[in-house]
N, C-alpha and C positions, 0 to 999 in steps of 0.2 A: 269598712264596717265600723261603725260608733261602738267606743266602751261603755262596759257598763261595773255595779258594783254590785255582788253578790256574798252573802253569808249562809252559812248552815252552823249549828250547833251538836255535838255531841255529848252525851252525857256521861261520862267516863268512869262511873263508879256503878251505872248500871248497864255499860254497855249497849246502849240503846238513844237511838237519834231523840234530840232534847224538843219534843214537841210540846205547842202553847208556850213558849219562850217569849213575851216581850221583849222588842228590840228598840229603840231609839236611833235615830240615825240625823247628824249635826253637823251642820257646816261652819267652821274655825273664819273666826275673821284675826286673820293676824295682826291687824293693828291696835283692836280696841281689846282684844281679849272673847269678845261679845261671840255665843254657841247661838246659832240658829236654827231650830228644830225644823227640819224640813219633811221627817216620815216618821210615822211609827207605824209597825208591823207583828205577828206572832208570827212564829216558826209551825209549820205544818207538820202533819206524821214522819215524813222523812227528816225532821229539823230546819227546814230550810225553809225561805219566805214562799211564796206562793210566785211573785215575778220578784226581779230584781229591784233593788232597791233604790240605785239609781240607772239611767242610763238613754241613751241618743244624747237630745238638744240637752237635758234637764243634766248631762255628766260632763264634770269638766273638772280642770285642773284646781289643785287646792290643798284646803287642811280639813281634813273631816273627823267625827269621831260618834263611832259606835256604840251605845252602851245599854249592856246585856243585863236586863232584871233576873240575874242568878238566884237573888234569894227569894224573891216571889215564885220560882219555876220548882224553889226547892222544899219551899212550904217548912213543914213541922220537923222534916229532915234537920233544914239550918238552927231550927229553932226560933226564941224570942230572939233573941242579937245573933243575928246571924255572922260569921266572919268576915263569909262575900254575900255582899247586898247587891249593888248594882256594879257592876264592872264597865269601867270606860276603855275603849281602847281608840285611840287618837293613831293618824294614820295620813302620809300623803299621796295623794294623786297627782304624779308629773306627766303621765302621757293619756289622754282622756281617749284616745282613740285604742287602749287596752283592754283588757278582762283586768279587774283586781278582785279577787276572791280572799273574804276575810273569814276562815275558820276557826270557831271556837270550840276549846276540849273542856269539860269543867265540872266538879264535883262540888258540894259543899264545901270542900275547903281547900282546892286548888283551881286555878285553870291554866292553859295555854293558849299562844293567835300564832298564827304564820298566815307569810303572803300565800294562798291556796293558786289553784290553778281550775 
């Protein structure tokens, strides 16, 4: 079975899955530095994308990174400067024929990731 890459988001300060969440999702080129936008997606009622983000031919080994429009999702909450705006979370893919599940916890003024399952 081909890996794939999937996220969901919780909203941790209202207990309730972080729906309409902008995501970004970037492929690391380790030699030049150079982020290549490969998807953007929003988080559906459950928090989670609609399919995965990446996965079969299009998943493979590498350096990727995530990055969660916090402060758009948290509107007038965060305020004008919000503290977290967009949160990147950079991330490697060694075995492409895995599940890597990237869960986000996150309130206006914290969040957490772990490898999910």
């Amino acid at each position: 079975m081909a890996g794939r890459l999937t996220t969901h988001v919780l909203d941790t300060a209202r207990g309730l899955p972080a729906a309409g969440m902008r995501i970004e999702l970037h492929r690391i080129n380790l030699e030049t530095g150079a982020r290549e936008l490969l998807k953007t997606a929003r988080t559906n009622d459950r928090g989670r994308t609609d399919e995965p983000l990446l996965e079969d031919d299009g998943f493979s080994g590498g350096v990727y990174e995530l990055v969660f429009d916090v402060g758009e999702y948290h509107g007038e909450e965060a305020g004008d400067s919000p503290f977290l705006n967009r949160v990147p979370v950079r991330f490697g893919i060694a075995d492409p024929s895995d599940h890597y599940h990237v869960p986000l916890l996150t309130s206006a003024w914290s969040y957490s990731v772990y490898r999910g399952s």
